[in-house]
C-alpha positions in Angstrom: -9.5 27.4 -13.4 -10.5 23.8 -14.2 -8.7 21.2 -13.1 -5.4 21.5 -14.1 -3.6 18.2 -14.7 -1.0 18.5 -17.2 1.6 20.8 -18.8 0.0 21.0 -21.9 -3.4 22.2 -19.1 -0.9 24.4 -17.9 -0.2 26.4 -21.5 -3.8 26.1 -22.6 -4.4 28.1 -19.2 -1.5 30.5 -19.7 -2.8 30.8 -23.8 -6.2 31.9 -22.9 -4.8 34.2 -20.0 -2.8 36.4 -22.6 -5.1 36.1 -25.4 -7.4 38.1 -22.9 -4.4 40.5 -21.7 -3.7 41.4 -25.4 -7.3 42.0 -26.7 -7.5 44.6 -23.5 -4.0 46.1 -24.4 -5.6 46.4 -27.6 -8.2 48.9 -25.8 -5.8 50.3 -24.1 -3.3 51.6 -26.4 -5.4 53.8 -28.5 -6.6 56.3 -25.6 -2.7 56.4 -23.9 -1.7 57.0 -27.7 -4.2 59.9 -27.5 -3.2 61.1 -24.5 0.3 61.4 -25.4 2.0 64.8 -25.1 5.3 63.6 -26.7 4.8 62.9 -30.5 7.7 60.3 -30.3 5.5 58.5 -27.3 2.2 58.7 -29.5 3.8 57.1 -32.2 5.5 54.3 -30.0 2.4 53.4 -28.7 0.7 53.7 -31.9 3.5 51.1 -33.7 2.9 48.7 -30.3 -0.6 48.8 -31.3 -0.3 48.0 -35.0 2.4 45.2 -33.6 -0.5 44.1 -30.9 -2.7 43.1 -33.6 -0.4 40.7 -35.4 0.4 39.2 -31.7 -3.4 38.7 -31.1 -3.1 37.3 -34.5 0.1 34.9 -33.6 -1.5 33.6 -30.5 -5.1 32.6 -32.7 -2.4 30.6 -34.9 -0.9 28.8 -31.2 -4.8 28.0 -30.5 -5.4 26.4 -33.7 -2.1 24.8 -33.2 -3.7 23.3 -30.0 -6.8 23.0 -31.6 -8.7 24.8 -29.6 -11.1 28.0 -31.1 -9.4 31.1 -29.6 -10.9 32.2 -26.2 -10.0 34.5 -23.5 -9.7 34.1 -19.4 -10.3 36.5 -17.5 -6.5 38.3 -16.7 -6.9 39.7 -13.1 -3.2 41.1 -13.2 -3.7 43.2 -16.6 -7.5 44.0 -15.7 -5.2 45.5 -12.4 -2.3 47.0 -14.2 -4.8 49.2 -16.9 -6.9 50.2 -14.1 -4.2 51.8 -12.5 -2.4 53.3 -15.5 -6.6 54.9 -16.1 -6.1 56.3 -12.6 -2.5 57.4 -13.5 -3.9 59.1 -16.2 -6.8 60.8 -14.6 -4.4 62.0 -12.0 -1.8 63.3 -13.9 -2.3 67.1 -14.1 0.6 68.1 -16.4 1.4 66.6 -20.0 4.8 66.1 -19.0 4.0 64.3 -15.7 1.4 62.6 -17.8 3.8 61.0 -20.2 6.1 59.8 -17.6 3.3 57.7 -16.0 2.1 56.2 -19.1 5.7 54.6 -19.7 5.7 53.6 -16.5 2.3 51.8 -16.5 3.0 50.4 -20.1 6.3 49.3 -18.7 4.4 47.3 -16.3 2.5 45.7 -18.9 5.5 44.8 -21.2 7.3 43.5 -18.4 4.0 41.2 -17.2 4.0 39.9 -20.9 7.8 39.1 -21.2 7.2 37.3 -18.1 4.1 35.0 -19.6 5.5 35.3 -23.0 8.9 33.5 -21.6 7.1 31.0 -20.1 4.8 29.8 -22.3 7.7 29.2 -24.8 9.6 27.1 -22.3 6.8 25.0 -21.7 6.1 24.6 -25.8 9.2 23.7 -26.3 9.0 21.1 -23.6 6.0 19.8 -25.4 7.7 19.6 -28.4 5.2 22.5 -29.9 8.2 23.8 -32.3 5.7 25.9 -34.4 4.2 27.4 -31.1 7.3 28.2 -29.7 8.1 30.5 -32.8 5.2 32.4 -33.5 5.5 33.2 -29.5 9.3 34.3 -29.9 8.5 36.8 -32.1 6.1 38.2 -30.0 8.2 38.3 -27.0 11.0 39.9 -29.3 8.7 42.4 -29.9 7.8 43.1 -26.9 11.7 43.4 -25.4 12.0 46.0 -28.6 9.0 48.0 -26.7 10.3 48.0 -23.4 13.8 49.2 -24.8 12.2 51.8 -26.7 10.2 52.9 -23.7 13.1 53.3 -21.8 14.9 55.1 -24.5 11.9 58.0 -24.7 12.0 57.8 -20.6 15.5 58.7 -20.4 15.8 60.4 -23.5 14.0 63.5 -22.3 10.5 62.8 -21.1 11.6 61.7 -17.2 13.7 64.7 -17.1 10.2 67.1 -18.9 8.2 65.0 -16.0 10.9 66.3 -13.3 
C-alpha cells in the first residue's frame, strides 16, 4: 500500500480493496448458484448476484465521486475466504452437506463486507462525502438483507437436510 497519509488515503485504499472483493464475488456466485441443491439457495444466490452488479456499479459512482477511474487492490482476505468455500465445495460429498457449507462460506463473505462496507461509510461521512456515504448504505443494506436471508434458508431446513 502506498503511503498512507490521510483519511481520505485511508477510503481510497478501503474503495479499491472492495471494488476488487466484489468483481471476484461476481465470479463466485454463478458456480455456488450452480452448485446449489436447494432451489430457494440457487435463487438467493442468483438475486445477490444480480444485486452484486448494481453494487460494483455503486462503488464506480464513489470512485468518480473521488475522482479517481475505478481500480481494484488486490483483497487477500476475499482471495482467502473463496478459496476455501472452492475447497468446501470440492469436499462436500452430499448435496445437502454441500449447501450448508456454501451459506456458511457466503456468510463469511457478507459478514467481511458489512464489516468494510460500515467502515467506509463512517469515514465518508467524516469527510463530509454525503453522496458517497449513500450509494454505500444501500449496499450495505443489501448486504444485511443477504445475510438475513442466508440465515433464514440455514435454519429453515437446509442445516437440519445437512445434519
Amino acid at each position: 500500500m502506498p503511503a498512507t497519509k490521510s483519511l481520505q488515503d485511508l477510503f481510497v485504499h478501503l474503495l479499491k480493496d472492495i471494488y476488487y472483493a466484489e468483481k471476484q464475488i461476481l465470479k463466485a456466485l454463478p458456480k455456488m448458484a450452480k452448485k446449489a441443491d436447494s432451489n430457494e439457495l440457487r435463487k438467493a444466490f442468483e438475486h445477490h448476484l444480480k444485486e452484486t452488479e448494481g453494487q460494483v456499479a455503486r462503488l464506480e459512482q464513489v470512485f468518480a465521486l473521488c475522482d479517481l477511474k475505478p481500480s481494484g487492490k488486490t483483497c487477500h482476505a476475499i482471495k482467502g475466504i473463496i478459496e476455501e468455500g472452492e475447497e468446501d465445495m470440492k469436499d462436500a460429498k452430499a448435496p445437502d452437506v454441500l449447501d450448508a457449507g456454501m451459506i456458511a462460506d457466503a456468510q463469511a463473505v457478507e459478514h467481511y463486507e458489512i464489516a468494510r462496507y460500515g467502515t467506509m461509510i463512517a469515514w465518508a461521512k467524516q469527510l463530509g462525502m454525503k453522496d458517497a456515504a449513500s450509494l454505500l448504505q444501500q449496499t450495505l443494506d443489501q448486504e444485511y438483507n443477504a445475510d438475513r436471508t442466508l440465515t433464514k434458508l440455514a435454519e429453515g431446513s437446509l442445516n437440519r437436510q445437512a445434519a
